[in-house]
C-alpha positions as CSV (number, residue, x, y, z in Angstrom):
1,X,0.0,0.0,0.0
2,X,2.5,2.4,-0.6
3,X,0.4,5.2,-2.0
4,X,-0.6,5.8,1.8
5,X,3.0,5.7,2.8
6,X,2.8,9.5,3.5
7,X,-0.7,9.3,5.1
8,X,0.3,10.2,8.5
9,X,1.7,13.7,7.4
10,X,-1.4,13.9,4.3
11,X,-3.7,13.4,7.0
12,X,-1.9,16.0,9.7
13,X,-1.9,18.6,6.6
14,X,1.6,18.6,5.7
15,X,2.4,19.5,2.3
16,X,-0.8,19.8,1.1
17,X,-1.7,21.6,-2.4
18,X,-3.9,24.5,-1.6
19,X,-7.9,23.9,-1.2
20,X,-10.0,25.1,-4.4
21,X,-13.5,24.0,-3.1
22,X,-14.9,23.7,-6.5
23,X,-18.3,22.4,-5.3
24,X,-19.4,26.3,-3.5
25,X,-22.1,27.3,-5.7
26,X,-23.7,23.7,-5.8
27,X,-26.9,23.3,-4.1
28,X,-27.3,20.5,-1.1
29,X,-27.3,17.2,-2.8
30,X,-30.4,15.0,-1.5
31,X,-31.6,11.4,-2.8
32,X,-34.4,10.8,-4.2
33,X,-37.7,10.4,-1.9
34,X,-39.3,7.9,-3.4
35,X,-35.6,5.7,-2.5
36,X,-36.7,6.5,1.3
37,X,-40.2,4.9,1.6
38,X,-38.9,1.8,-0.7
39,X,-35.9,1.7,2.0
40,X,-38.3,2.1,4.8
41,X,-40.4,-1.0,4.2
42,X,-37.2,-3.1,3.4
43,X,-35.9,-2.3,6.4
44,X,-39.1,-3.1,8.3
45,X,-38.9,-6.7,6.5
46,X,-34.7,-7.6,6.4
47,X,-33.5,-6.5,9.7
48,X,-31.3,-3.7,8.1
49,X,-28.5,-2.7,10.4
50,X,-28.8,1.0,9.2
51,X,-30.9,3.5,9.5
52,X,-31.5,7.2,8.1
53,X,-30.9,10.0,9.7
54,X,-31.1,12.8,7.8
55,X,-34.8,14.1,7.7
56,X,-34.1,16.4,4.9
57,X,-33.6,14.0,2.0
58,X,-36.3,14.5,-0.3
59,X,-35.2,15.7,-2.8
60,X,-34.9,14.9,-6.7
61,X,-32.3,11.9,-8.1
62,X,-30.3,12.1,-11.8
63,X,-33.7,13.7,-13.1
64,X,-34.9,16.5,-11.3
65,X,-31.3,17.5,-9.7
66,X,-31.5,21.5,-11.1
67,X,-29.1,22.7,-13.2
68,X,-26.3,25.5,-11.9
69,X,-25.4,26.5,-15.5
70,X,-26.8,26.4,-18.6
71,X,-25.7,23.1,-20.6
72,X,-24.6,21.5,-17.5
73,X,-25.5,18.1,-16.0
74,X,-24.5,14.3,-15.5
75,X,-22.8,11.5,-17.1
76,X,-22.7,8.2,-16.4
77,X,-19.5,6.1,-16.9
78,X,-19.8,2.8,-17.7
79,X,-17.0,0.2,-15.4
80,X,-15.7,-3.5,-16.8
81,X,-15.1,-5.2,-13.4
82,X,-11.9,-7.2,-14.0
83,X,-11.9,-10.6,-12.1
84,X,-9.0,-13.2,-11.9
85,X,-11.0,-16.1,-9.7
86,X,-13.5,-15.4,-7.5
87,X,-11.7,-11.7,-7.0
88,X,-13.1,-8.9,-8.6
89,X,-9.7,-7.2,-9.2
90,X,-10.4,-3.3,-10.3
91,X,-12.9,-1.2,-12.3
92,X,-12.1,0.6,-15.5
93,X,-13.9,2.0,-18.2
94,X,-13.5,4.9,-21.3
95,X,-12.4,8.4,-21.4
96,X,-11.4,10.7,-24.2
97,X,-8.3,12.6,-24.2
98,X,-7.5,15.3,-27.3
99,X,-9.3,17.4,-30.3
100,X,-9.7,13.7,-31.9
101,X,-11.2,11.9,-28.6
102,X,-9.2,8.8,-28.5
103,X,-10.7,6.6,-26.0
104,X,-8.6,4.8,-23.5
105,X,-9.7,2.3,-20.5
106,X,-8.7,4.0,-17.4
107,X,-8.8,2.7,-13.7
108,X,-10.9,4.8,-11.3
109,X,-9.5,5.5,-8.1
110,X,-10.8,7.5,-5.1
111,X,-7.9,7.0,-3.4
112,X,-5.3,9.2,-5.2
113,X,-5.6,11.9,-7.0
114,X,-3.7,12.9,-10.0
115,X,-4.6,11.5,-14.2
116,X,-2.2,9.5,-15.8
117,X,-2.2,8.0,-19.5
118,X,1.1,6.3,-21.5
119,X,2.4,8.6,-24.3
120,X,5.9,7.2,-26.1
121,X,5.9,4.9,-23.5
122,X,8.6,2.6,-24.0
123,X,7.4,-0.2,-21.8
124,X,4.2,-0.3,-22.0
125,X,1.7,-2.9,-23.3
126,X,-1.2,-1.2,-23.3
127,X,-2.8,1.0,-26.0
128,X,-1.2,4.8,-25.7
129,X,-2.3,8.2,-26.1
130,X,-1.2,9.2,-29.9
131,X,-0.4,13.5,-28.8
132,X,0.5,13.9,-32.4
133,X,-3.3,13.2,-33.7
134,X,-4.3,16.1,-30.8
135,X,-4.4,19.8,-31.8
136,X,-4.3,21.3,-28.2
137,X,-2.2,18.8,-26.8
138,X,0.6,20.8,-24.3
139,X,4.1,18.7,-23.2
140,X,6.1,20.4,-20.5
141,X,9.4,19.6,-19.3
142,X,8.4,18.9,-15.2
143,X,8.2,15.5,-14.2
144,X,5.9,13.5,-12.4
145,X,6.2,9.9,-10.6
146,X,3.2,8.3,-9.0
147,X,3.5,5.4,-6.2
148,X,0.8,3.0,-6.1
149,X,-0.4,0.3,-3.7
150,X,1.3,-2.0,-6.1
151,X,3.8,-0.4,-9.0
152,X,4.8,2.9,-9.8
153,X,4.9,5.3,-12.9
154,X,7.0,8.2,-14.0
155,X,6.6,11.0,-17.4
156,X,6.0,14.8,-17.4
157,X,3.2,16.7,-17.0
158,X,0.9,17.9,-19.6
159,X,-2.4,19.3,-21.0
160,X,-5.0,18.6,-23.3
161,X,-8.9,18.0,-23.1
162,X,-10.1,15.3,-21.4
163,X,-13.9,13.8,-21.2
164,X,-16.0,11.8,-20.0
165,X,-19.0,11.3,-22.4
166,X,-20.0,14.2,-23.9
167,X,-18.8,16.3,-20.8
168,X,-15.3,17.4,-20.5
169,X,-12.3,19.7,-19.6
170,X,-9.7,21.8,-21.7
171,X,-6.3,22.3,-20.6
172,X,-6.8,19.2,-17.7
173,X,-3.3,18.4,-16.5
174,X,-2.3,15.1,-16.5
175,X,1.0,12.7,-15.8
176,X,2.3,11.9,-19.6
177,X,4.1,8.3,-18.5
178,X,7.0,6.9,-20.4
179,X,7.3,4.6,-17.9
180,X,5.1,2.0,-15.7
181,X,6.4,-0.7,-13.5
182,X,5.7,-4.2,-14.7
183,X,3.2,-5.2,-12.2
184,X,0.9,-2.0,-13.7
185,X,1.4,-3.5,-17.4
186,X,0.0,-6.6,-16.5
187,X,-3.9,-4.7,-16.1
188,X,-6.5,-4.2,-18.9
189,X,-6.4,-0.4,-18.3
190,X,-4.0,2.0,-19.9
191,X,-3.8,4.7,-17.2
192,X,-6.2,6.3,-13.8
193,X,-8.0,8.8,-12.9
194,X,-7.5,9.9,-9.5
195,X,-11.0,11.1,-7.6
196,X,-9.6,12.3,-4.2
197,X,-9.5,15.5,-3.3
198,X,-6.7,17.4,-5.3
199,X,-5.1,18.5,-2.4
200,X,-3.0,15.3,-2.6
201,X,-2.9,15.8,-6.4
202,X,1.1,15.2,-7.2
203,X,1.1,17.5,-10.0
204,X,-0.3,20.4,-7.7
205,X,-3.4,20.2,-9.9
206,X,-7.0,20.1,-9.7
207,X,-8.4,17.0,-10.4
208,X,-10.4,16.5,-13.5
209,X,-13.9,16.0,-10.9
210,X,-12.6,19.1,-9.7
211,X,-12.5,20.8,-13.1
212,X,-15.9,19.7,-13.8
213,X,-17.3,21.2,-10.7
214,X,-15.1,24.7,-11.5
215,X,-16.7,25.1,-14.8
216,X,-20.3,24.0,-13.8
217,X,-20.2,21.3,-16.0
218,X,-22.1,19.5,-13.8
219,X,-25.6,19.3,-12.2
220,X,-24.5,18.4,-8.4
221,X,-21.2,18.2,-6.9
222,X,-21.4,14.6,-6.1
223,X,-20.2,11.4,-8.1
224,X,-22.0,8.1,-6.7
225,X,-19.8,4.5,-7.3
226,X,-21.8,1.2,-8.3
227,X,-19.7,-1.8,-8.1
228,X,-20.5,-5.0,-9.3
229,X,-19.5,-8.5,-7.9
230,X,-18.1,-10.9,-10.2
231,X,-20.0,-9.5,-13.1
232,X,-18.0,-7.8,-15.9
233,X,-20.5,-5.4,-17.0
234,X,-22.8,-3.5,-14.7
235,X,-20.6,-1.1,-12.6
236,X,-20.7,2.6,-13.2
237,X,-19.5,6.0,-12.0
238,X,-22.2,8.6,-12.3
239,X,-20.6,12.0,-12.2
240,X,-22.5,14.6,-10.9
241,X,-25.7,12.5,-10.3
242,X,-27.1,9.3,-8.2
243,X,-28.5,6.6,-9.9
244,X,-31.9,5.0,-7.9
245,X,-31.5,1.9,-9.6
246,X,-28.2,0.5,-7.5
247,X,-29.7,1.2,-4.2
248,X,-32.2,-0.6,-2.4
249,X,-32.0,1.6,0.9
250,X,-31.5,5.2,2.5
251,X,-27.9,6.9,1.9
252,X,-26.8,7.4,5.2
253,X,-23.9,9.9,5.9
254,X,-20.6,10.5,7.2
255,X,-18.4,13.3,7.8
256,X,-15.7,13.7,6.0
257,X,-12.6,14.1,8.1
258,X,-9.7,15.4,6.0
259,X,-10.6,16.5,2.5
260,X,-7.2,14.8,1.3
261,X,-8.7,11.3,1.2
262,X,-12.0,10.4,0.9
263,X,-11.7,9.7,4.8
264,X,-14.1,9.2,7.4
265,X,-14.4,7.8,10.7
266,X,-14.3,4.0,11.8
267,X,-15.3,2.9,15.2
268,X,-14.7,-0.5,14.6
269,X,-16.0,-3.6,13.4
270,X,-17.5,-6.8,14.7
271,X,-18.4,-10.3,14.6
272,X,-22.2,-11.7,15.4
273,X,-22.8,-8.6,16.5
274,X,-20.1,-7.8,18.8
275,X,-18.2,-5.2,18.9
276,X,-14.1,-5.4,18.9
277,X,-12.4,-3.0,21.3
278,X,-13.5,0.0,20.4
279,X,-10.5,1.6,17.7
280,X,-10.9,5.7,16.7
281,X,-9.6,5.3,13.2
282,X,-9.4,7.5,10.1
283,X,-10.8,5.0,6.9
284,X,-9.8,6.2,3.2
285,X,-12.7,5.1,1.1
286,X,-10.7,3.5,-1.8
287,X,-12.4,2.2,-5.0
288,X,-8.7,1.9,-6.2
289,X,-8.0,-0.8,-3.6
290,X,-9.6,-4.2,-3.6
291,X,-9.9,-5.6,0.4
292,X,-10.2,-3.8,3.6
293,X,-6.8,-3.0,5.8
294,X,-6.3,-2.3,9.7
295,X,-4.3,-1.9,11.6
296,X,-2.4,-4.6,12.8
297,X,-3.7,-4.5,16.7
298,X,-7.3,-3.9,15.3
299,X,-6.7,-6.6,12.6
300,X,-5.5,-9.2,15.9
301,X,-8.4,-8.4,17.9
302,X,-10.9,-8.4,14.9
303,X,-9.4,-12.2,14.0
304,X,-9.3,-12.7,17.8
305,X,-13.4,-12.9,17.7
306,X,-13.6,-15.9,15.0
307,X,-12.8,-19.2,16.5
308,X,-9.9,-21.0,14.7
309,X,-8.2,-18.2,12.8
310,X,-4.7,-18.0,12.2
311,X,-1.9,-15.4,10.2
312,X,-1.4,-16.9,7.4
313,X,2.5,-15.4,6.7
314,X,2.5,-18.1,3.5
315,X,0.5,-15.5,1.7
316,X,2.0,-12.5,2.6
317,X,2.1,-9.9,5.4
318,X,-1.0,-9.1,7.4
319,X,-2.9,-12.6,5.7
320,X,-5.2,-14.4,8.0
321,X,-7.1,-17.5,7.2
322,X,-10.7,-19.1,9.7
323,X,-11.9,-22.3,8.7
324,X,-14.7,-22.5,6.0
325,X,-17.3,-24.1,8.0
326,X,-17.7,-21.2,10.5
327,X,-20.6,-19.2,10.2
328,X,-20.1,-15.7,11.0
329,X,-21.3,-11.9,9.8
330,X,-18.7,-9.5,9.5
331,X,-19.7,-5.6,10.1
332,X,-17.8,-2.0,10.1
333,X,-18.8,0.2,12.2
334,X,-18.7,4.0,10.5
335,X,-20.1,6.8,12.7
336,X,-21.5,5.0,15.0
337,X,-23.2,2.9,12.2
338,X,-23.0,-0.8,11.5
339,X,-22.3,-2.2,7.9
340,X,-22.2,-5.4,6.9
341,X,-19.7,-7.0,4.4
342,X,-20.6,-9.4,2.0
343,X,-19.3,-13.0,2.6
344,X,-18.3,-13.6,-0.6
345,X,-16.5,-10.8,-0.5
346,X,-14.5,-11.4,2.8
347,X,-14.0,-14.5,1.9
348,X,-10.7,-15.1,-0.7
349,X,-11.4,-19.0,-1.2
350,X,-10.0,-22.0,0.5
351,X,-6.3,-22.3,0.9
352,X,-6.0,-25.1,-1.0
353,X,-8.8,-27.4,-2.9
354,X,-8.7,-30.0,0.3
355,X,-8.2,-27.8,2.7
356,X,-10.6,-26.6,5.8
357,X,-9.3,-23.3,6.1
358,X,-10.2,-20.0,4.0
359,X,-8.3,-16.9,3.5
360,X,-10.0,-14.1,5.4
361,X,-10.7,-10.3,3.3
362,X,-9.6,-8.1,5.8
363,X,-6.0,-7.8,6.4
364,X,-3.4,-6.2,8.7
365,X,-1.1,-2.5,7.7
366,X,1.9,-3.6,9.3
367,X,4.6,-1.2,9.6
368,X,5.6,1.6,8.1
369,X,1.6,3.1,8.4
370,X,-0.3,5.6,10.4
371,X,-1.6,3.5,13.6
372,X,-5.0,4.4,13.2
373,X,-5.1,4.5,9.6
374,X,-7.9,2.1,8.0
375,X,-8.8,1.6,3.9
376,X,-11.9,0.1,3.0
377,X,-11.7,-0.9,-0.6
378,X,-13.8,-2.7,-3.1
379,X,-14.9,-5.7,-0.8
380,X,-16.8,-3.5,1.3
381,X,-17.9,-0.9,-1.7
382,X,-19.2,-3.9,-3.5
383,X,-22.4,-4.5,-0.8
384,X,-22.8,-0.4,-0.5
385,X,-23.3,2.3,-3.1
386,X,-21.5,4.8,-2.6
387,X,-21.7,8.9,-2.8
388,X,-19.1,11.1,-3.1
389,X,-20.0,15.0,-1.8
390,X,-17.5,17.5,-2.4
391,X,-19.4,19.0,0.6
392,X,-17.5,17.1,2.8
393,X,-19.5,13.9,3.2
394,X,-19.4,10.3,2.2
395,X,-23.0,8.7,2.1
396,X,-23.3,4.8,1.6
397,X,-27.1,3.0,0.3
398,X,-27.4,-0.5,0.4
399,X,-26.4,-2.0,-3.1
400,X,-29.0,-3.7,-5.4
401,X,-25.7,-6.5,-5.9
402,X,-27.3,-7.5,-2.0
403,X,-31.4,-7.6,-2.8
């Protein structure tokens, strides 16, 4: 995870690119209404472990959300959910860079923040941006290097126009690689978009979300994240809107706490219902990461509450396994809130085809990481849909993957 190696000084505002606040301007985003009396009698019927509490949402979805400038609006993006086993690996899907709009596959990821696409890239296997079919394309001479969870890439920064659909951005700085680490050129997608907040941005550039918002190219300052489980098609990013037909529930909220990462609070977890020791961690909300990571005292004591697990060093740092035939329910616990992950999704398979023991989704930091820093990645983000406020807020509906 060494895109949070800094996280302890990101998090403690060190070194942080100034704020923009893009979204002032933008009217309060609510969920539809009609979502909250479906939600109300599904909750009355499954038991949710949920509930709403904010008595103001009633307002319109992608429909009636009112324009702030003329032309303005939403666009949904359209995710192929990569899967290698019974792991659904990352989520990319098409954007168009230049005056001729070559489409690339890019990987979304809320958990950094900067754009990056191959151009003359030596190394790389996947298809490239062509800057000499692009009339407004701008190359500069300062470089840029981006460190991922796993691999690492390196160019210069540049500039061109960049959409999604038919809405985009002119002059949107991004990283122009000539180089990726091989790990990275082993995925479908050719580059990322980065959907944090650009304070973190490495160029020292607003995002492209951020762009959109600026120009009041879109209807709300929101983007809402469906993600699909083991299904290639399906998933979606809709910018500037929220899409009623991946929840089944109320969006309930939660604070942002740093507008660096998309970070909020985490009380917890817990196991049939009850509660670890009570931990006051920071969680990054990362669509870019695919499991859930603790701390490693959290992790212990999380582990500590299912009956026969074990580490499980074979497989790497932080790895634990339980045996298959335990039944269990598996629940963070977000502002005082419990949510339930899916267990499919926590559970990674058996360690071997004979074998009694599974590997478990949730794994330990280790060193080297802010001790109360948490990242909840796709396997929880598959069983909630998920909005992103430039507000400040992080709101999570149950998924229609989970009806």
């Amino acid at each position: 995870m060494a895109k949070y190696a800094n996280a302890g000084k990101v998090l403690a505002g060190v070194g942080l690119n100034p704020e923009t606040h893009p979204e002032r301007g933008y009217p309060k985003f609510n969920p539809p209404s009609f979502l909250l009396s479906e939600a109300a009698r599904s909750s009355s019927s499954n038991g949710s472990e949920h509930a709403l509490d904010d008595a103001n949402a009633s307002a319109a979805g992608i429909i009636g959300v009112p324009a702030v400038a003329p032309g303005s609006g939403a666009v949904q993006m359209p995710l192929t959910d990569e899967i290698s086993g019974s792991l659904d690996v990352l989520y990319y899907g098409s954007m168009h860079f230049g005056t001729n709009q070559t489409t690339l596959q890019i990987d979304v990821d809320t958990g950094s923040a900067d754009l990056w696409v191959p151009v003359q890239c030596r190394n790389c296997d996947r298809e490239q941006y062509d800057t000499g079919q692009s009339s407004t394309y701008v190359a500069s001479k300062a470089k840029c290097k981006i460190v991922y969870g796993t691999g690492q890439v390196a160019g210069t920064l540049a500039q061109d126009t960049v959409s999604v659909g038919p809405i985009g951005v002119n002059n949107q700085t991004f990283c122009a690689v000539h180089k990726v680490s091989e790990d990275l050129n082993q995925e479908p997608n050719s580059g990322l978009l980065g959907l944090a907040f650009g304070s973190i941005a490495q160029s020292g550039k607003p995002t492209l979300f951020e762009n959109l918002l600026a120009q009041k190219k879109l209807s709300a300052s929101i983007f809402s994240v469906h993600l699909t489980r083991l299904s290639q098609r399906g998933s979606e990013v809709c910018f500037g809107c929220f899409d009623p037909t991946k929840a089944v529930g109320p969006v309930v909220w939660n604070p942002v706490i740093s507008r660096t990462y998309w970070s909020i609070a985490m009380d917890g977890l817990s196991v049939n219902g009850t509660q670890c020791p009570p931990a006051n961690l920071t969680a990054a909300v990362d669509t870019g990461t695919s499991l859930i990571y603790l701390p490693t005292d959290v992790a212990t004591d999380f582990y500590g509450l299912i009956p026969g697990s074990a580490t499980a060093v074979q497989y790497g740092a932080g790895f634990y396994t339980f045996p298959c035939d335990t039944p269990f329910s598996v629940s963070l616990i977000l502002g005082g809130q419990a949510y339930s992950v899916h267990p499919a999704d926590f559970n990674l398979g058996r360690t071997d085809d004979d074998s009694d023991n599974c590997v478990g989704g949730i794994l330990a930091l280790g060193n080297g990481f802010p001790p109360d820093l948490a990242i909840i990645g796709d396997e929880f983000l598959k069983s909630w849909y998920s909005v992103f406020d430039y507000s400040g807020r992080v709101g999570f509906a149950p998924s229609v993957n989970n009806k």
